[in-house]
C-alpha positions in Angstrom: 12.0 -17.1 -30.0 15.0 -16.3 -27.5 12.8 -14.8 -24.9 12.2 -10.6 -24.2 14.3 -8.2 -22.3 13.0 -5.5 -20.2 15.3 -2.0 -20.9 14.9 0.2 -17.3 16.0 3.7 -17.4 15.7 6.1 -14.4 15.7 9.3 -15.2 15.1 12.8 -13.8 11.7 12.9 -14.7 10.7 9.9 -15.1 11.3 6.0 -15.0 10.4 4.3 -17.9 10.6 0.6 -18.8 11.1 -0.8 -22.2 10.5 -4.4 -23.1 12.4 -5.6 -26.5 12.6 -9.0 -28.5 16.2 -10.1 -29.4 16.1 -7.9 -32.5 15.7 -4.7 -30.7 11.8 -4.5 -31.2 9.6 -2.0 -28.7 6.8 -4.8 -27.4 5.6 -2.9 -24.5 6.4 0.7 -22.5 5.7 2.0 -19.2 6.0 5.5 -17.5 6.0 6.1 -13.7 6.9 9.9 -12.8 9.7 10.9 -10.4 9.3 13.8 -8.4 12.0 16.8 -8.2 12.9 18.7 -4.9 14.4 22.0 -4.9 15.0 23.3 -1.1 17.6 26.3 -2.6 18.6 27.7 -5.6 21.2 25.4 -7.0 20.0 22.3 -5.2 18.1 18.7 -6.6 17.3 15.8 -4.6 14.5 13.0 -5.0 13.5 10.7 -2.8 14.7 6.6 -2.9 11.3 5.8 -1.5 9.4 7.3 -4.0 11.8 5.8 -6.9 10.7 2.7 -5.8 6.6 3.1 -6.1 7.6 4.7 -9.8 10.2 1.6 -10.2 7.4 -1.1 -9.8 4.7 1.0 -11.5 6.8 1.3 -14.8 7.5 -2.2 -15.0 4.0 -3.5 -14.6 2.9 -1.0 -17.0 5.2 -1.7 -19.3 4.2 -5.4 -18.8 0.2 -4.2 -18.9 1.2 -2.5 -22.2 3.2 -5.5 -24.1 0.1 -8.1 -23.6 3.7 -11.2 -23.1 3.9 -13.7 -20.9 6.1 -12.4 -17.9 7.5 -15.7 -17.7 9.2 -14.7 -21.8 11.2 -12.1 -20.1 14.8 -13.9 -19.5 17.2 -10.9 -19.0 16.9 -7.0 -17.1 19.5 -4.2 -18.0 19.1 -0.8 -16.1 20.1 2.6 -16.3 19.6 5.8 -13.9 21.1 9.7 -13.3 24.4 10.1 -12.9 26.0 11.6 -10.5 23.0 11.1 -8.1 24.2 10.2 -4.4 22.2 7.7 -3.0 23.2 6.8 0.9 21.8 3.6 3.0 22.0 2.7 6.9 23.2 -1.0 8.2 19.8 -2.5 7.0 19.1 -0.4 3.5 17.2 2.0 4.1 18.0 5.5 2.7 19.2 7.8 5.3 18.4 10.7 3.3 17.1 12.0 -0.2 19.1 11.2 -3.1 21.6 14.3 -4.2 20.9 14.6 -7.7 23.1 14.9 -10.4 21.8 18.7 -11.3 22.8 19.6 -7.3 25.8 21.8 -7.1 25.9 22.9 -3.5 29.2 21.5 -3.3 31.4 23.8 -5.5 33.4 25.0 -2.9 34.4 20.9 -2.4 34.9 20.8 -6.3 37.3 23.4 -6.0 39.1 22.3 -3.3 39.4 19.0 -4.9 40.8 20.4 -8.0 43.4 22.0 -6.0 44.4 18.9 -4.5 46.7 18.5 -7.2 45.8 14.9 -7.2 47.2 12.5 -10.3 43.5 11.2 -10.7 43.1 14.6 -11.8 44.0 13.9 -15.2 40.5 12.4 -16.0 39.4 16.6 -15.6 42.6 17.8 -17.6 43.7 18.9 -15.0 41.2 21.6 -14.7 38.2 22.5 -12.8 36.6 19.6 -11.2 32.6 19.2 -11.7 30.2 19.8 -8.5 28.3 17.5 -10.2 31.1 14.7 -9.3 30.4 11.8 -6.6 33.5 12.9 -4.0 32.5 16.3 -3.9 28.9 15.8 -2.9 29.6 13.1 -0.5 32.6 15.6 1.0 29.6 18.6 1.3 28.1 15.8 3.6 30.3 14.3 5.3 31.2 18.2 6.8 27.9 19.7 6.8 25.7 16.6 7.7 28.2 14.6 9.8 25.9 12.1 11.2 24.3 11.5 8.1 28.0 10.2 6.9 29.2 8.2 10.0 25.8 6.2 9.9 26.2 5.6 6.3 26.9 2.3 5.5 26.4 2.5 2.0 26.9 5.0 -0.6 26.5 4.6 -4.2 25.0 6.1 -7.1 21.1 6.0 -8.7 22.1 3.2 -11.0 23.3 1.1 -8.0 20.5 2.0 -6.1 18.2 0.1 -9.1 20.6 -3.0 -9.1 20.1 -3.3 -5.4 16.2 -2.7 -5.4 15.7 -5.5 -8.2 18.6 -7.9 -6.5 19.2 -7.1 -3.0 22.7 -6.9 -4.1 24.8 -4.3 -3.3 27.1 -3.8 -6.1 29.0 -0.8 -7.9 29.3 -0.2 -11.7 32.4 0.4 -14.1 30.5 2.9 -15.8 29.8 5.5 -13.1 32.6 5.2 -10.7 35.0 5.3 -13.7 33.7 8.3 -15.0 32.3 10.4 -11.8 34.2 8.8 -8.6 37.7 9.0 -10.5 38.1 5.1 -10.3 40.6 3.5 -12.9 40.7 0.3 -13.1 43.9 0.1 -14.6 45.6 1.6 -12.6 44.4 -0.1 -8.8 40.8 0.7 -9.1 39.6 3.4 -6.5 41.8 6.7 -6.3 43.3 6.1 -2.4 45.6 9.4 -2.8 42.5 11.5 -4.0 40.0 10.7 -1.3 43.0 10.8 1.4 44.2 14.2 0.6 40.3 15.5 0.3 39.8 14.2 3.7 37.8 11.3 2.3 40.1 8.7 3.6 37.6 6.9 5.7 35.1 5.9 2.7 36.5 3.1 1.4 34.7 0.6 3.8 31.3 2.6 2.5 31.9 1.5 -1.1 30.8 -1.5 -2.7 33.4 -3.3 -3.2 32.3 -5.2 -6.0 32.3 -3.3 -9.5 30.4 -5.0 -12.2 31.0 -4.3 -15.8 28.1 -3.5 -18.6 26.1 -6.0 -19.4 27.8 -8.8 -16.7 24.9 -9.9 -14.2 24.9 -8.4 -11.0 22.4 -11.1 -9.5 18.8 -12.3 -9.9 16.0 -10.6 -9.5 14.9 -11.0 -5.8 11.4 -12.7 -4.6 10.7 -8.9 -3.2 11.0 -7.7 -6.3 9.5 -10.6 -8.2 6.6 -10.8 -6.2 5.9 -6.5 -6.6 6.3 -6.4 -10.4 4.8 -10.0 -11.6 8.1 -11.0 -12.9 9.5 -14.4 -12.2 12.0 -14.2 -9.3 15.9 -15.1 -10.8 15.7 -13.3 -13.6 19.7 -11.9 -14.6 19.7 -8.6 -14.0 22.8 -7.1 -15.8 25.2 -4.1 -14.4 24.4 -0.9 -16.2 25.6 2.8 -15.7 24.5 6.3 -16.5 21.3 6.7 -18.5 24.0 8.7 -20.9 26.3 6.1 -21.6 24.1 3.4 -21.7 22.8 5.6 -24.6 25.2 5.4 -26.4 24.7 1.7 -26.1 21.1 2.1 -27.7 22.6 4.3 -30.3 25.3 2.2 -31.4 27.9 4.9 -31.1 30.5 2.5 -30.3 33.5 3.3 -32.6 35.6 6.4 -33.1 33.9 8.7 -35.5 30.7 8.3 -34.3 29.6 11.0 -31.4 26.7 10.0 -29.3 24.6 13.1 -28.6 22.4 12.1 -25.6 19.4 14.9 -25.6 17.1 15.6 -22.2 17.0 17.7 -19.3 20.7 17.1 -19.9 22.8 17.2 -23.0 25.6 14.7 -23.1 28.2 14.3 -25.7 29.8 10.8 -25.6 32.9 9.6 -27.7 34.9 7.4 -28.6 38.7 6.9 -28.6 41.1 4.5 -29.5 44.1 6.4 -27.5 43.9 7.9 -23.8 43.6 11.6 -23.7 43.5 13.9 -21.8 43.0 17.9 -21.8 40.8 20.4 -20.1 37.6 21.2 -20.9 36.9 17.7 -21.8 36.4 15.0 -19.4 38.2 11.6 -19.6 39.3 9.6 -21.3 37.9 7.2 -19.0 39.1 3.3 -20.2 36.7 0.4 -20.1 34.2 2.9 -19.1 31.4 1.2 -22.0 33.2 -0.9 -24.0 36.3 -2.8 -22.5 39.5 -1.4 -24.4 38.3 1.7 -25.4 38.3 4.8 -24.0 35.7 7.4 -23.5 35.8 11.1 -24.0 32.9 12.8 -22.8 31.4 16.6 -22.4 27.8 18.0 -21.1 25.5 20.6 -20.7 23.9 21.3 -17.8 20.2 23.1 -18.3 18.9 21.7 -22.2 15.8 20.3 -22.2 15.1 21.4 -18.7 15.1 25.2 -19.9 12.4 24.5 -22.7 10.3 23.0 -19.6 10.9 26.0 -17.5 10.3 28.4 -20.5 6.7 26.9 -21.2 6.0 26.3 -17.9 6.3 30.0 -17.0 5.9 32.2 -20.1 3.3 31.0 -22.1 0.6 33.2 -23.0 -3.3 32.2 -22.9 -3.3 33.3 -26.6 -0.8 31.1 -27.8 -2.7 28.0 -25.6 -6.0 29.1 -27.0 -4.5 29.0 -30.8 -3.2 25.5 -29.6 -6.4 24.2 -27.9 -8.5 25.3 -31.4 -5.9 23.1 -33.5 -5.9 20.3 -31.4 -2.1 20.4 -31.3 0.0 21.0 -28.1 1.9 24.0 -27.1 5.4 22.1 -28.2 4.1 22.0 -31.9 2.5 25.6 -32.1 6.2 27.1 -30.8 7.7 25.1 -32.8 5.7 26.2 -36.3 6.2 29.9 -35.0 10.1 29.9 -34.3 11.1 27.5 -37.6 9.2 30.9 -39.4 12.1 33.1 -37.6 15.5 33.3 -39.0 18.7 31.9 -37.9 19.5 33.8 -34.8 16.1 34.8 -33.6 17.1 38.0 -34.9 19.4 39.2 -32.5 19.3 36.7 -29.3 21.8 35.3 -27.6 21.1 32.9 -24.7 23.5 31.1 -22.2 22.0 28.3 -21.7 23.8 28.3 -18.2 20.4 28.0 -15.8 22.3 25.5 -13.6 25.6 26.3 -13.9 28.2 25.4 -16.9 29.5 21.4 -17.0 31.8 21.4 -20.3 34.3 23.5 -21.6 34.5 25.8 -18.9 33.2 23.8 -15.5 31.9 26.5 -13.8 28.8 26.0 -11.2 28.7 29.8 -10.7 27.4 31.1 -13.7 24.2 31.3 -15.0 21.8 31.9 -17.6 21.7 34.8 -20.2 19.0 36.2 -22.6 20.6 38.9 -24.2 19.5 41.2 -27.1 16.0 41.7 -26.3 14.1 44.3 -28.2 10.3 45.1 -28.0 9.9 43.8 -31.3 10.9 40.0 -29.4 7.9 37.5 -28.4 7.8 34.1 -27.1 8.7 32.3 -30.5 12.0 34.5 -30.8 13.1 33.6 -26.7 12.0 29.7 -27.6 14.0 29.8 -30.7 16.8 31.5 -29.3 16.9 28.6 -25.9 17.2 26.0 -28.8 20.0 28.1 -30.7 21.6 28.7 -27.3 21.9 25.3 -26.1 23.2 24.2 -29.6 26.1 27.0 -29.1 27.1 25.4 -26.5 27.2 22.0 -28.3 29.2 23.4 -30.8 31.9 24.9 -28.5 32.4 21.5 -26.4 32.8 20.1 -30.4 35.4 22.5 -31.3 36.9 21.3 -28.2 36.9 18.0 -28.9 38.1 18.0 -32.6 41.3 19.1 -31.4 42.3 15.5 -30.4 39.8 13.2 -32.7 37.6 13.4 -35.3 33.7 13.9 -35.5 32.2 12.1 -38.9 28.8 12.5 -37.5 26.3 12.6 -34.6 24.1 10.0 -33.4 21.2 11.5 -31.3 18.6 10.6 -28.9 15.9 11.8 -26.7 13.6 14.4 -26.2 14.9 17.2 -28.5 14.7 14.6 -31.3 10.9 15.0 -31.7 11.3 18.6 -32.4 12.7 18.7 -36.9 13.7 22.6 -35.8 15.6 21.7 -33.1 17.5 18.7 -35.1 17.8 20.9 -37.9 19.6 23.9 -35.6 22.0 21.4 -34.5 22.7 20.0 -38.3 22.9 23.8 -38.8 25.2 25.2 -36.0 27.8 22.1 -36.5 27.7 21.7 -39.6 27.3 17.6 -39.5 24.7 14.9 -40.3 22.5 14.0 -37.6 21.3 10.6 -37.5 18.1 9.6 -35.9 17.7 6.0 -34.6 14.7 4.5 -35.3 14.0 3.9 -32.1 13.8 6.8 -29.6 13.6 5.4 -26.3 17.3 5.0 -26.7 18.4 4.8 -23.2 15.7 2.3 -22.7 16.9 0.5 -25.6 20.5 0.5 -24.4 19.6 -0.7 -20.7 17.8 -3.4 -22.7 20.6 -4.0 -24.7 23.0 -5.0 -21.4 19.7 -6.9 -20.2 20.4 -9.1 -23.3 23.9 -9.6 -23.3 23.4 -10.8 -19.2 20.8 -12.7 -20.5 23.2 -14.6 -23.0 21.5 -13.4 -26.1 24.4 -12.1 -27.6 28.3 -12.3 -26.3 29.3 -8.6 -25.8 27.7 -5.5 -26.5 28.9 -4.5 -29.9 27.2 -7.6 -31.0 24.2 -7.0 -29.8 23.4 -3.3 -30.6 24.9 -3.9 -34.0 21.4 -6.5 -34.3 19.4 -4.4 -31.7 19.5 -0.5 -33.2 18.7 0.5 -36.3 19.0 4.4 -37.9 15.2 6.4 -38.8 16.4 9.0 -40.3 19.3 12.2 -41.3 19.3 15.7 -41.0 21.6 17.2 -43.5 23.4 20.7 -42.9 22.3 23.8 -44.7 25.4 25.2 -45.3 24.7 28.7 -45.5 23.2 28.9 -42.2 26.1 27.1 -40.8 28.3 30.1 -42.2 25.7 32.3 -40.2 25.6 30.6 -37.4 29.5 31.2 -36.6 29.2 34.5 -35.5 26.1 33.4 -33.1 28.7 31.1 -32.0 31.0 33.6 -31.1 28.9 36.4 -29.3 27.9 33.2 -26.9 31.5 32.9 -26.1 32.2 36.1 -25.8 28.7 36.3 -23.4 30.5 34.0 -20.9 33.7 35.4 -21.0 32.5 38.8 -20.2 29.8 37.8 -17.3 31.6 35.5 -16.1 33.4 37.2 -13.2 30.1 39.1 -12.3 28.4 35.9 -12.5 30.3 34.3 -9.8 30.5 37.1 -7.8 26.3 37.7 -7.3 26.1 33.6 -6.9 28.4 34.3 -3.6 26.1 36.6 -2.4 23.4 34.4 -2.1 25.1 31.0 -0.6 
């Protein structure tokens, strides 16, 4: 037996640890909560400290969980938000909470930026620029909380933050500064024209200055560390990236063909390409970004998962929790049973699924979400079946996108929306492609263990290793029929945009 791996992924919610065998087997899990703060409408932020507690607490219950030897774990791989702004004084300590990726208070910098005219555009198409996106966020701080930039000494992203938490070392990964801080390492590395032009001309020596590719060991896991989690100290700790594209790691979406569709609060959409490419709308292609020599196209919604959260958290009734509570089954399953006996199109609703803004096609932070079509004859099992259908609309418009310059053979998804059979069969539906399952679920955890055993020296690279690691559950097929219906929904979600979208922006300045 080669040893175990422990898979970390930091997510919005949560951070969860995985621990795998060198054949990609679940041995042990743990879940620590994160803790969201909203200060204005628009705004995310968590705080570095309180990652830490949930950091140590998922890998000894992940440990607790497994029943191994802690001494049989010989490789980390890591994963966390992305774009999430962490920034550190002189001796490490966080200077501030963490701007997460879901903040977009800095869409004025985004379209400043965009209007820069700056050849590192190309990676946006040239096109609007995302207020998701590291050098607008740190530009919102360096002007409105000035002192909070000159002390910085360090700024980097969530994932980095992890590295340096279980290594002490202060390191920056391929992954997300090629694909959010408009870094190319082929052509010099960091963009110098962009940041000088944006009036970010003074962050380079706040930077790490060493980038570490996927799956390549960062350092050892540091007697701090060792000593919180019950780990032995030295363990390789491998350079990971956004919980997204490690994803596609853990779903072994890594040839063309093959779209990795990346399901949570977030919806990702993760491709890949054997030529660079470029065009609005879409963002990339972003080279060596997973897998060195390829490059990476990539789209995103905003507000997926997050909107069925809100929608339960607010709206459902004490007779639809009663009917639960007598059944023994949770409120998930009940909707679920009540919208799949609803037709296609929730007869008649239409919903934007644009709660936090718009990422992909259109990359706009000003608009915002739409219900549209209600009549009295609507309940809760229409509006959660519509939310579904909404945010699968928007799926289906980044893909239309996207098969303009490569082709789409079939989808490879992971996450939350996975353990809902509607929700996987609306997406079979609406694009009219097979949907393949992996077997495993956790498949950001999986893919974060997956770099943990490449740096660990199980296997040479990491097409080798999640060719042995992953292995597909099962397909959803397409009904084709409701695919045919589903175009028009398609449409009259475009058209909903297009038509608010001037208003839209206009309200949102009225409250900023």
């Amino acid at each position: 037996m080669a040893g175990y791996v422990l898979g970390i992924d930091a997510g919005t919610e949560s951070i969860r640890t995985g621990i795998y065998d060198e054949t990609g087997k679940s041995m042990g899990f743990g879940v620590s909560e994160n803790k969201n703060i909203h200060r204005h409408p628009g705004w995310g932020e968590q705080n570095p400290d309180q990652w830490n507690r949930s950091l140590i607490e998922s890998v000894q219950s992940a440990l607790r969980s497994s029943g191994i030897d802690p001494r049989e774990v010989k490789g980390i791989g890591v994963d966390a938000t992305a774009c999430t702004v962490v920034m550190l004084d002189k001796n490490g300590k966080p200077l501030r909470d963490a701007i997460m990726w879901m903040d977009i208070r800095a869409a004025g910098e985004a379209r400043e930026i965009a209007a820069s005219g700056d050849p590192a555009l190309k990676y946006v198409g040239f096109g609007n620029v995302s207020a998701e996106w590291f050098p607008c966020k740190v530009l919102w701080v360096k002007r409105n909380e000035p002192d909070i930039y000159k002390n910085a000494a360090v700024i980097f992203e969530h994932s980095d933050w992890v590295t340096y938490r279980l290594t002490g070392e202060i390191t920056g990964n391929i992954n997300t500064t090629t694909v959010r801080w408009f870094y190319n390492g082929r052509e010099g590395g960091r963009p110098v024209s962009l940041y000088d032009k944006i009036g970010l001309d003074d962050i380079g020596e706040k930077l790490p200055g060493r980038i570490v590719k996927l799956g390549e060991v960062a350092g050892g896991l540091s007697g701090e560390m060792a000593e919180c989690t019950g780990l032995p100290a030295g363990i390789p700790v491998a350079g990971g990236g956004a919980d997204a594209f490690v994803g596609v790691v853990g779903v072994n979406a890594l040839k063309p063909g093959k779209l990795a569709l990346i399901t949570g609060s977030s919806q990702l959409h993760i491709g890949l390409s054997d030529k660079e490419l470029h065009a609005p709308g879409l963002f990339g292609s972003f080279p060596d970004a997973i897998v060195p020599g390829a490059q990476v196209v990539e789209a995103g919604q905003i507000s997926t998962g997050s909107i069925m959260k809100w929608f339960m958290t607010n709206f459902i009734n004490a007779d639809i929790a009663g009917r639960a509570a007598a059944r023994g089954i949770s409120l998930y399953d009940i909707m679920n049973e009540e919208a799949a006996a609803l037709p296609a199109g929730s007869e008649g609703l239409v919903v934007l699924e644009h709660w936090q803004g718009n990422r992909t096609p259109w990359v706009d932070p000003d608009s915002r979400g739409v219900i549209r079509g209600l009549t009295l004859k609507h309940g809760p099992a229409h509006i959660f079946r519509a939310i579904m259908e909404g945010v699968v609309y928007g799926t289906q418009v980044i893909l239309d996108r996207m098969e303009e310059h490569f082709a789409i053979d079939e989808i490879i998804t992971c996450g939350g929306a996975t353990k809902s059979g509607l929700w996987m069969q609306i997406h079979a539906d609406v694009t009219g492609k097979p949907i393949l399952i992996p077997e495993n679920q956790d498949a950001v955890s999986l893919g974060a263990g997956i770099l943990g055993a490449v740096g660990a020296g199980f296997y040479p690279d990491m097409v080798t290793a999640a060719a042995a690691m992953v292995r597909t559950g099962r397909t959803v097929t397409p009904n084709r029929e409701q695919t045919e219906k589903y175009k028009e929904y398609v449409r009259q979600y475009e058209a909903t945009y297009q038509n608010l979208k001037d208003e839209s922006g206009r309200l949102v300045a009225t409250l900023r």
